[in-house]
C-alpha positions as a Python dict, from the first residue, in 0.01 Angstrom:
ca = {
    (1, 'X'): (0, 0, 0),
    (2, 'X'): (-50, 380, -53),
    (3, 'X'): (-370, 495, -283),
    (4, 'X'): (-363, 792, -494),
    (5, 'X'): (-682, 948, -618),
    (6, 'X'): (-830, 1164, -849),
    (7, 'X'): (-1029, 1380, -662),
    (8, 'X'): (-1041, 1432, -274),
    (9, 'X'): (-1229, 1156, -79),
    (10, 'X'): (-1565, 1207, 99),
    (11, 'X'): (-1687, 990, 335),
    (12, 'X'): (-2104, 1031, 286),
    (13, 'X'): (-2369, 866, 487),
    (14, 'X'): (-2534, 503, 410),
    (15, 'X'): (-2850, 633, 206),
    (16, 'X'): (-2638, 851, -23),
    (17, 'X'): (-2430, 571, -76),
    (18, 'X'): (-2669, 342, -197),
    (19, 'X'): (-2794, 596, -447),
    (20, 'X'): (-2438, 648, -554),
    (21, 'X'): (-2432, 314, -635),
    (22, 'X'): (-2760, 289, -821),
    (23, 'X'): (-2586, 601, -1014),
    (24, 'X'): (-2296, 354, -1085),
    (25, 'X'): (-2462, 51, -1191),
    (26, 'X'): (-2717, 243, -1404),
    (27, 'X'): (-2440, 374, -1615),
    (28, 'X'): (-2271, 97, -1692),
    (29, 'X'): (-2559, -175, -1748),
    (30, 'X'): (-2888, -49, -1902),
    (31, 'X'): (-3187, -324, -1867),
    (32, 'X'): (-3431, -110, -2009),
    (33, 'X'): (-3297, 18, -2342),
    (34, 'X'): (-3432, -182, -2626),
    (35, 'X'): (-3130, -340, -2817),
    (36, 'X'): (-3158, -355, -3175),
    (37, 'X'): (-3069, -734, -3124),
    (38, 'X'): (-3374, -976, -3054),
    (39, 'X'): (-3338, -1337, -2942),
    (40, 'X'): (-3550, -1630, -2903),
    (41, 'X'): (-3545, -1950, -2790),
    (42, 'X'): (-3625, -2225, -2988),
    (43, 'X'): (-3488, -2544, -2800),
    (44, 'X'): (-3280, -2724, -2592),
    (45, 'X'): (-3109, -3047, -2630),
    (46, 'X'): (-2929, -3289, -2336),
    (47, 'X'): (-2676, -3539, -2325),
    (48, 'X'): (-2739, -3823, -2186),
    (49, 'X'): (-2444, -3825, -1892),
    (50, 'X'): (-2344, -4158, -1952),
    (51, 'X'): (-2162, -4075, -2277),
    (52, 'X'): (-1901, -4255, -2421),
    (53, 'X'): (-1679, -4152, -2752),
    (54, 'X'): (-1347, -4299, -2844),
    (55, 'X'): (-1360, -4438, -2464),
    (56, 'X'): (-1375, -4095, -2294),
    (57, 'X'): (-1658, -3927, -2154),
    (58, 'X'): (-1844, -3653, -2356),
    (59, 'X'): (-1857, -3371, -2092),
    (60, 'X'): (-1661, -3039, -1967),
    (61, 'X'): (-1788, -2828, -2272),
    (62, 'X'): (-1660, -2491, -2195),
    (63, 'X'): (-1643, -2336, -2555),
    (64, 'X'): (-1823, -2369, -2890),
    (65, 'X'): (-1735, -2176, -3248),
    (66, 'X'): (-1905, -2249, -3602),
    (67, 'X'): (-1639, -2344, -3862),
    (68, 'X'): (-1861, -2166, -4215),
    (69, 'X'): (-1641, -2340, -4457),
    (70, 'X'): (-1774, -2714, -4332),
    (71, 'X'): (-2082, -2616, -4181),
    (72, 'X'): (-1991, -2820, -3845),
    (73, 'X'): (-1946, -2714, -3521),
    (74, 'X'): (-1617, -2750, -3266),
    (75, 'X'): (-1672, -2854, -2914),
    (76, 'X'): (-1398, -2774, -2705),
    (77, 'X'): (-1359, -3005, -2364),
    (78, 'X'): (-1184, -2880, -2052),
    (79, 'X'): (-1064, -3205, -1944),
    (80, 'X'): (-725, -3130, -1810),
    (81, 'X'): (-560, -3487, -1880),
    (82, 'X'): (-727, -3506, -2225),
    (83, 'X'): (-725, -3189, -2422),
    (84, 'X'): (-965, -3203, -2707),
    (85, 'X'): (-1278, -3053, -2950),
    (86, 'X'): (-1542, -3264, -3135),
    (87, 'X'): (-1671, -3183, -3432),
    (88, 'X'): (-2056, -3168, -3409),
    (89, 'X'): (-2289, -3174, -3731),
    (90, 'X'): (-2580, -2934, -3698),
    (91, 'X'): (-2914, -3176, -3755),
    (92, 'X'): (-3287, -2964, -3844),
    (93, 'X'): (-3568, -3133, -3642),
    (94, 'X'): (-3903, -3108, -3788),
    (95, 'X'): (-4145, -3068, -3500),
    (96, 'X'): (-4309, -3421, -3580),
    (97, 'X'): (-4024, -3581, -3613),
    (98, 'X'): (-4033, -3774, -3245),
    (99, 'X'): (-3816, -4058, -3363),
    (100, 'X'): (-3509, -3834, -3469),
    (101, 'X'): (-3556, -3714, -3079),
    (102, 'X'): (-3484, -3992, -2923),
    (103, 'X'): (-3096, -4087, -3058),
    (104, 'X'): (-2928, -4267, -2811),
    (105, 'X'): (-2724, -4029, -2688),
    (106, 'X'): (-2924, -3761, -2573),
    (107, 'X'): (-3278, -3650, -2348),
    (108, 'X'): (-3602, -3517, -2504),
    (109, 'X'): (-3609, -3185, -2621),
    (110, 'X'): (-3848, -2914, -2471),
    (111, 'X'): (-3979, -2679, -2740),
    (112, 'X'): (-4098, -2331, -2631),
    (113, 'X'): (-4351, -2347, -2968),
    (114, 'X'): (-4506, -2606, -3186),
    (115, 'X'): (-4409, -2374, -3481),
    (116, 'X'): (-4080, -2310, -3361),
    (117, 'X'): (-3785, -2506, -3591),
    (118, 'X'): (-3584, -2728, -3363),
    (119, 'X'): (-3226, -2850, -3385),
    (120, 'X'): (-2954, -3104, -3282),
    (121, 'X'): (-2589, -3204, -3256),
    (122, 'X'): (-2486, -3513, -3407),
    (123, 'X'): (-2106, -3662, -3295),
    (124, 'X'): (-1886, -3670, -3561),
    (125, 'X'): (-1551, -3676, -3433),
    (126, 'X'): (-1303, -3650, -3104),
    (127, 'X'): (-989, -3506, -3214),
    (128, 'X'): (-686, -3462, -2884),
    (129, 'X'): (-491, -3164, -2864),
    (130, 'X'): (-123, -3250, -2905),
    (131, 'X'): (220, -3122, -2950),
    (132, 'X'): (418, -3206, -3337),
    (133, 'X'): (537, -3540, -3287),
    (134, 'X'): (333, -3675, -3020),
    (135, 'X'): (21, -3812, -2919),
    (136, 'X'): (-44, -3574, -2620),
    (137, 'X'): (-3, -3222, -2443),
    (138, 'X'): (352, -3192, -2328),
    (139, 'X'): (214, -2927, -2062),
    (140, 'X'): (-100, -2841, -1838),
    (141, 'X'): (-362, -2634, -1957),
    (142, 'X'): (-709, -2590, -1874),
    (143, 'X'): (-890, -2465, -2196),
    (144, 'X'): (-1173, -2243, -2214),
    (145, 'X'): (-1227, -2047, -2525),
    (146, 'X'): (-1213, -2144, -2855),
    (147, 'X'): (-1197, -1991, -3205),
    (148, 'X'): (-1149, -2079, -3496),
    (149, 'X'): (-979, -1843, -3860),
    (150, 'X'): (-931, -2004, -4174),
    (151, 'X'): (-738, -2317, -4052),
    (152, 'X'): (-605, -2209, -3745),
    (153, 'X'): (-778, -2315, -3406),
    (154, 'X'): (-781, -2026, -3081),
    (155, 'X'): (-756, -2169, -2773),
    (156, 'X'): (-748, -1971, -2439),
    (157, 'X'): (-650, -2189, -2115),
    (158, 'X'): (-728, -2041, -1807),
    (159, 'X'): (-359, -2101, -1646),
    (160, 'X'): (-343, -2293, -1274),
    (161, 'X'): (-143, -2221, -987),
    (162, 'X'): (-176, -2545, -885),
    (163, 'X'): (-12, -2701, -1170),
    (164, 'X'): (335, -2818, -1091),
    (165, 'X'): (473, -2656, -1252),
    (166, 'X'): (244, -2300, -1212),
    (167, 'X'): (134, -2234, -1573),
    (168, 'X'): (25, -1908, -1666),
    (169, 'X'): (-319, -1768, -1877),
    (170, 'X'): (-232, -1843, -2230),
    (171, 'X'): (-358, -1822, -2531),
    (172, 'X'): (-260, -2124, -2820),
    (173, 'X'): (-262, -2184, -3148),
    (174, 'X'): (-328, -2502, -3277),
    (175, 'X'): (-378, -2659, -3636),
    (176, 'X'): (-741, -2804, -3726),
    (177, 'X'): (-607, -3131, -3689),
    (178, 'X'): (-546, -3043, -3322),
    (179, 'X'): (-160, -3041, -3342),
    (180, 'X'): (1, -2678, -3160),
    (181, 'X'): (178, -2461, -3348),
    (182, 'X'): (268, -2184, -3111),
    (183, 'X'): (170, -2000, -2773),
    (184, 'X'): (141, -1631, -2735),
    (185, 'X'): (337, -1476, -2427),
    (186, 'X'): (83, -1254, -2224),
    (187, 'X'): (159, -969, -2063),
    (188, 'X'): (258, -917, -1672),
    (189, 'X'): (-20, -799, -1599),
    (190, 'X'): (-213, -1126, -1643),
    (191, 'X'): (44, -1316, -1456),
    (192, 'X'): (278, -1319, -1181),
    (193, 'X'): (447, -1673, -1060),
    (194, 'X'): (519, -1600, -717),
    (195, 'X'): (245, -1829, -575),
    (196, 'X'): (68, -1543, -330),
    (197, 'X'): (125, -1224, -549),
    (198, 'X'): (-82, -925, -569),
    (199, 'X'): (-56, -939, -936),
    (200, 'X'): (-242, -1158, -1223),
    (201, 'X'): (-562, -1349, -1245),
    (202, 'X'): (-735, -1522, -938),
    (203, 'X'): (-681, -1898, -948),
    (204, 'X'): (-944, -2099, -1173),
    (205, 'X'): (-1049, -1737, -1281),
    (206, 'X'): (-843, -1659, -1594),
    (207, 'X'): (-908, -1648, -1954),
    (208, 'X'): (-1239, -1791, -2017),
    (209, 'X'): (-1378, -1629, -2316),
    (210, 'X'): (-1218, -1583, -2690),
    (211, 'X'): (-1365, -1422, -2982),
    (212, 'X'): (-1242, -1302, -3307),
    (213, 'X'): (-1237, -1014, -3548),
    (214, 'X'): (-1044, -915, -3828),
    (215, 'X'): (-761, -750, -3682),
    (216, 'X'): (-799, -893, -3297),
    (217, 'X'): (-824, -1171, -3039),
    (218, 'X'): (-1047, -1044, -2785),
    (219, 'X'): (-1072, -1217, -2468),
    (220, 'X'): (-1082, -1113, -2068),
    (221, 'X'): (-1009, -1305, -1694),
    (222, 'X'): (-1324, -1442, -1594),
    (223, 'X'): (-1281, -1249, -1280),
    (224, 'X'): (-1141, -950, -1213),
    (225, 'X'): (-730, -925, -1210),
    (226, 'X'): (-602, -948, -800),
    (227, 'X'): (-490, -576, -811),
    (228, 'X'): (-808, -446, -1002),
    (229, 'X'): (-1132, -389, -847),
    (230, 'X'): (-1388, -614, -739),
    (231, 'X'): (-1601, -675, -1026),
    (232, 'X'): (-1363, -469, -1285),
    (233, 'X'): (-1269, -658, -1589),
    (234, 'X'): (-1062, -613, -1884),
    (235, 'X'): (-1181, -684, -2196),
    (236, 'X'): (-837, -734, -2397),
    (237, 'X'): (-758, -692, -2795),
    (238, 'X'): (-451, -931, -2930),
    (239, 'X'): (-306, -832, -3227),
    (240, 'X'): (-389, -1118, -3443),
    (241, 'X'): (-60, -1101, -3701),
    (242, 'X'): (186, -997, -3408),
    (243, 'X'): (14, -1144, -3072),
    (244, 'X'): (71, -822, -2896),
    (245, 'X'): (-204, -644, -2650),
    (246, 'X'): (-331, -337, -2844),
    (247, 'X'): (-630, -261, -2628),
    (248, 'X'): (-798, -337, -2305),
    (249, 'X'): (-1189, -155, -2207),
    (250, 'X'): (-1293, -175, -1901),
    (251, 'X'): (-1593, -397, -1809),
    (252, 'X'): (-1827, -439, -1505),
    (253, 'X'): (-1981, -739, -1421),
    (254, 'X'): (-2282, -776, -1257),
    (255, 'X'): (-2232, -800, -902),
    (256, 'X'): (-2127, -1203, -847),
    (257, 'X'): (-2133, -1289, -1172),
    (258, 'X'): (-1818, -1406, -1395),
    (259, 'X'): (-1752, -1350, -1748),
    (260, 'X'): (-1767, -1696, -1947),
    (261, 'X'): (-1786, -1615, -2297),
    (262, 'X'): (-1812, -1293, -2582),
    (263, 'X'): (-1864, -1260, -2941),
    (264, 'X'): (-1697, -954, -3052),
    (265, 'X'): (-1986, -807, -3342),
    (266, 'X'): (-1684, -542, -3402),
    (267, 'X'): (-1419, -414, -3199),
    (268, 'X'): (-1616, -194, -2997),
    (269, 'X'): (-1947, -398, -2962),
    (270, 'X'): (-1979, -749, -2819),
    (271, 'X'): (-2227, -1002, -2707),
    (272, 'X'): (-2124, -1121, -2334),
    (273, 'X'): (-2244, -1434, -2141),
    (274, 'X'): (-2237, -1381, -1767),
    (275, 'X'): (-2309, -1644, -1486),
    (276, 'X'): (-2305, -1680, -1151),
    (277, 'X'): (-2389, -1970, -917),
    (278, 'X'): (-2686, -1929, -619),
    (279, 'X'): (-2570, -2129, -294),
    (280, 'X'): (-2898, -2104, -121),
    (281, 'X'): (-3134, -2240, -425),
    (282, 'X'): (-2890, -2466, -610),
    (283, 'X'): (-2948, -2299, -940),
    (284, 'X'): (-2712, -2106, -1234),
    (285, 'X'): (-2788, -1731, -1267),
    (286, 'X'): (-2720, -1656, -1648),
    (287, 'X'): (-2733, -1301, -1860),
    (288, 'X'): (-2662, -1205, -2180),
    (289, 'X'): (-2590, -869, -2288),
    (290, 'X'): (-2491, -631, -2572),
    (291, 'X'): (-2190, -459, -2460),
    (292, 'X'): (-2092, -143, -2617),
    (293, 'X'): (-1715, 27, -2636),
    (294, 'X'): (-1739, 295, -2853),
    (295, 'X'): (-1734, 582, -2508),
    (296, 'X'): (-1518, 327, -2340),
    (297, 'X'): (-1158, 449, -2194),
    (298, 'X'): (-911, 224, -2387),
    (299, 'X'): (-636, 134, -2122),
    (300, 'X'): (-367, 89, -2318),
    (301, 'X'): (-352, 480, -2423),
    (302, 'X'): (-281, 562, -2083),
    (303, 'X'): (38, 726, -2000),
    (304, 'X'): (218, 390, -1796),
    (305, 'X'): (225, 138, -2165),
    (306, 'X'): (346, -94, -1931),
    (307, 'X'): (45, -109, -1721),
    (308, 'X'): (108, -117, -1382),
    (309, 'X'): (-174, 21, -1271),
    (310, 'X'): (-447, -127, -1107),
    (311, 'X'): (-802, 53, -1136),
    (312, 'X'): (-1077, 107, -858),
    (313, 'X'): (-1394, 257, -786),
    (314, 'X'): (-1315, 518, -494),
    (315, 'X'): (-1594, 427, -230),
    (316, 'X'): (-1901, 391, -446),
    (317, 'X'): (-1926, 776, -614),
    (318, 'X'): (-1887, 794, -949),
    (319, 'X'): (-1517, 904, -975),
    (320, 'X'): (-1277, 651, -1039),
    (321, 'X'): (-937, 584, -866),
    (322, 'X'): (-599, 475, -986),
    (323, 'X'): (-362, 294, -801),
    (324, 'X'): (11, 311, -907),
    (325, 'X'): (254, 71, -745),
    (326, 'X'): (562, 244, -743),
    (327, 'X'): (590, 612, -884),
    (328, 'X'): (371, 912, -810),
    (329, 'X'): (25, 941, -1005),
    (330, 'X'): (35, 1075, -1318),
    (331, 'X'): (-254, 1255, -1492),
    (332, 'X'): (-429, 983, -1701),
    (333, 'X'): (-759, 1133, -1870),
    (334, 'X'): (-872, 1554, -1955),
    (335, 'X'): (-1149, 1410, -1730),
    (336, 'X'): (-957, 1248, -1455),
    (337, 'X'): (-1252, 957, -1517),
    (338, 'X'): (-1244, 626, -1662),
    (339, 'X'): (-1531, 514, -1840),
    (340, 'X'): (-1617, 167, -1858),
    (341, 'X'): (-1816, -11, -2136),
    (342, 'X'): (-2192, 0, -2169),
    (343, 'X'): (-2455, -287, -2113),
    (344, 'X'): (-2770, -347, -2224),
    (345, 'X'): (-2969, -659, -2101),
    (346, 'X'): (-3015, -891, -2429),
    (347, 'X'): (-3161, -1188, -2235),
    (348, 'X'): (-3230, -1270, -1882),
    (349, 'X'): (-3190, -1689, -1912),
    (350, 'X'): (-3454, -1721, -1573),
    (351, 'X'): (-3709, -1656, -1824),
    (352, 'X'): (-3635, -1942, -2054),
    (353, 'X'): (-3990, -2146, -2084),
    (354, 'X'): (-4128, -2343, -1765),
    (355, 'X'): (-3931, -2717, -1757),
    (356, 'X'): (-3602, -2601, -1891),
    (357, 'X'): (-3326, -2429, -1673),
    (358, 'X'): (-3004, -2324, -1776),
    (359, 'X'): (-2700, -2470, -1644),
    (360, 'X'): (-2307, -2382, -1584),
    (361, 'X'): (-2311, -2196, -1940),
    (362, 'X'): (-1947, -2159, -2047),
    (363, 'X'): (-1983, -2185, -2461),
    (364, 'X'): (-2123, -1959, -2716),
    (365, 'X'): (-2121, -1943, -3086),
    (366, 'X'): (-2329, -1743, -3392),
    (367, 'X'): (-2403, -2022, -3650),
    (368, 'X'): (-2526, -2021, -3998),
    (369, 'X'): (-2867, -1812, -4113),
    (370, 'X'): (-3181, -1985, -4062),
    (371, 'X'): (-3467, -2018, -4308),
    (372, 'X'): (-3747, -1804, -4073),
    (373, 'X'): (-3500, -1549, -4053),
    (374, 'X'): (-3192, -1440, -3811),
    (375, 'X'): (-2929, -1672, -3747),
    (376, 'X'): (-2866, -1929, -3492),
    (377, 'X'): (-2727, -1862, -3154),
    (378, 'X'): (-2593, -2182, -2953),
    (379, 'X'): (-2514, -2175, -2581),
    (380, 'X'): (-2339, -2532, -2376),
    (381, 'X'): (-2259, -2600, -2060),
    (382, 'X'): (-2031, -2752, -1887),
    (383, 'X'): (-2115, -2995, -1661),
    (384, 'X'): (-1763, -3034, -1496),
    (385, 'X'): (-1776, -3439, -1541),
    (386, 'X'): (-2036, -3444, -1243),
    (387, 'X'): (-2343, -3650, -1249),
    (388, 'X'): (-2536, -3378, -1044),
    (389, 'X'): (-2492, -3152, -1352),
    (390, 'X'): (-2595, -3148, -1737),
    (391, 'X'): (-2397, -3138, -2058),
    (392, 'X'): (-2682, -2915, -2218),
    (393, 'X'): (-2711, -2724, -2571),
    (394, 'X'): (-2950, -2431, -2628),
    (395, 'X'): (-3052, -2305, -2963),
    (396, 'X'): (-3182, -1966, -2934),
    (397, 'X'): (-3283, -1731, -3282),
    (398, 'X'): (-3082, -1404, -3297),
    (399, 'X'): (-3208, -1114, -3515),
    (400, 'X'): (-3090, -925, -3692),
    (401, 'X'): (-2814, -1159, -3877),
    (402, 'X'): (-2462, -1027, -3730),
    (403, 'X'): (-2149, -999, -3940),
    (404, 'X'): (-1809, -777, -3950),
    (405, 'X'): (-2019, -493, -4103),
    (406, 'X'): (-2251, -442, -3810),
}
């Protein structure tokens, strides 16, 4: 396949090109600018792995959202035979309260302070995910992000090639009571069902994260898209009345890492959870960043609406390339450049207190304000039904309190 690109190629030697990159990383994550945003952890609870509710196992949590009106939380599980959320009830631990730390159903907590305030989830309720007029999922999915509006449930499913048949990223809409209303078509560019194309999300790699807004459903492949760039996401905006894409920013992750979840503070600005799994030590490499927009190129004003373009660093400099599939390149910015989103390190989760590690975190939610200020930030993991992993929940502080306004 023929590349077109924006400026002439050079071909410099190896130092240069590891300064390049430097360059290139630098400007789209920034570790060392102090974010307004300041978290801290407070504590962590476990499940015990033996879990039973409703005779299925309490495990797979890939997403978690705060529903204000009842004060609980939703759960969402990504078992693919038995779609469904719990409803968890938020429980305040005084720090001398040992007895409340020892329900049945999950591990001692580890406290970073004596003086910090220290929480828990309490079980309420397992409610399946099911079609209108049956007790079940006609259809695969593999659900991943979760949201939740007034009384309407979000719920992003990753799509499988595997499935028979192939199903597709999608994104759902479901009543509180669990029971679908409707699915949103996504675009092509998401999603090609010819088993080896060039074209969609990677297998097991699609939509993992969902957040909300007013006006938007923001959510992005967990992985870059097969004809994008190696580490080039695409954070995308869904018209929430009309279920249309309306705008995509591009997004780098850092360098193995996968996108798992984001909580859109407005519609430039997000919180983003990356992970990414070490080999050699056996341990989850977690990050979470503030992620700004506002200089970002918006995709969807470039001149091809219908977004057959796929978008690549040329060699490591600075300049970026655009591949068009089928018709000569057309001029896409004043600047020839697209600019990709800004990061700045929030919280590196290898410095969490000695005895607690984080695990395969796939869920995160802002919850209500707390009484020593800021407002709750909760984190789960999924432990992917395997006893050598951990169904884990940490509570972290986040200040200052975020709403639409910020």
């Amino acid at each position: 396949m023929k590349f077109f690109h924006l400026h002439k190629p050079v071909m410099p030697g190896p130092f240069f090109l590891i300064f390049l990159l430097l360059l290139q990383v630098g400007a789209c994550i920034n570790a060392q600018k102090k974010s307004r945003f300041q978290v801290k952890f407070l504590n962590e609870q476990i499940l015990k792995k033996d879990r039973q509710f409703e005779g299925l196992s309490v495990g797979g949590l890939s997403a978690l959202t705060f529903d204000e009106g009842t004060g609980e939380f939703l759960a969402l599980s990504d078992d693919k035979l038995n779609h469904r959320f719990y409803r968890l009830q938020l429980q305040r631990l005084d720090t001398s309260d040992t007895q409340q730390k020892k329900k049945k159903w999950t591990a001692p907590f580890i406290n970073n302070k004596n003086n910090s305030p220290s929480f828990q989830f309490i079980l309420k309720e397992q409610v399946l995910l099911r079609e209108k007029n049956s007790k079940n999922m006609n259809r695969n999915m593999d659900p991943e992000g979760l949201a939740l509006k007034d009384q309407t449930l979000f719920i992003t499913s990753e799509g499988q090639q595997i499935f028979n048949p192939p199903e597709p990223p999608q994104i759902f809409i479901f009543s509180k009571a669990g029971i679908l209303k409707k699915a949103w078509s996504v675009p092509s560019v998401f999603w090609n069902k010819e088993k080896f194309s060039s074209v969609g999300a990677r297998e097991n790699k699609g939509f993992e994260s969902l957040t909300l807004t007013e006006k938007y459903l923001w959510t992005a492949t967990e992985k870059a898209l097969k004809q994008d760039m190696n580490r080039l996401l695409r954070l995308s905006g869904f018209g929430l009345k009309t279920g249309k894409l309306l705008r995509q920013y591009p997004y780098f992750l850092d360098f193995t890492a996968g996108l798992s979840e984001m909580i859109a503070i407005t519609d430039k600005i997000f919180l983003t959870l990356e992970r990414a799994y070490d080999k050699k030590t056996g341990e989850n490499q977690v990050w979470l960043f503030v992620t700004h927009c506002r200089e970002a190129t918006d995709l969807m004003t470039l001149p091809d609406q219908s977004l057959k373009y796929s978008v690549h660093l040329k060699s490591l400099v600075p300049a970026v390339m655009i591949q068009k599939t089928k018709s000569s390149l057309r001029k896409l910015t004043k600047s020839n450049r697209i600019i990709p989103c800004n990061k700045d390190l929030l919280f590196d989760f290898s410095k969490l207190p000695p005895g607690v590690t984080a695990d395969n975190l796939e869920g995160m939610t802002l919850g209500p304000k707390i009484s020593q200020g800021g407002q709750l930030l909760v984190f789960t993991s999924d432990n992917n039904f395997s006893s050598s992993q951990k169904t884990q929940f940490l509570f972290f502080r986040i200040s200052p309190v975020i709403n639409s306004s910020d």
